[in-house]
C-alpha positions, 0 to 999 in steps of 0.5 A: 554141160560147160562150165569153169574151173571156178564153178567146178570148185563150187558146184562140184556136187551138181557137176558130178551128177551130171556126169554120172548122167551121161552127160558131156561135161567140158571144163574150160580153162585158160590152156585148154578145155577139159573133159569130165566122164564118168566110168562105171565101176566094174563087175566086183566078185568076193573073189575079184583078182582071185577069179578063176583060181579057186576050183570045187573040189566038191569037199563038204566044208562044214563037215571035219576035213581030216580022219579022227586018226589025225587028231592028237590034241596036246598042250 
């Protein structure tokens, strides 16, 4: 697809859309052409930046994690 900056301005939704196609988009300008890709976004977990330093340590998390000995609530 090519178009200019003036049309990207307007129609930037159609443009858009025919990046994320797959489509080469060239922007033409006064200085030079420009290209439009798009990138997919990637693979995101819950834990994201975290990955890999968390271990199992097989701990039942719903049940109490410290000995009934270890309770001493006060006020």
């Amino acid at each position: 697809m090519q178009t200019n900056v003036s049309t990207l301005l307007r129609e930037f939704p159609k443009v858009k859309r025919a990046a994320l196609r797959g489509e080469r988009v060239v922007i033409q300008t006064r200085e030079g052409n420009l290209l439009l890709s798009a990138e997919s976004p990637p693979d995101r977990t819950l834990l994201g930046s975290m990955r890999g330093t968390f271990t199992d340590a097989g701990t039942d998390l719903s049940a109490p994690t410290l000995p009934a000995s270890a309770w001493n609530p006060s006020l």
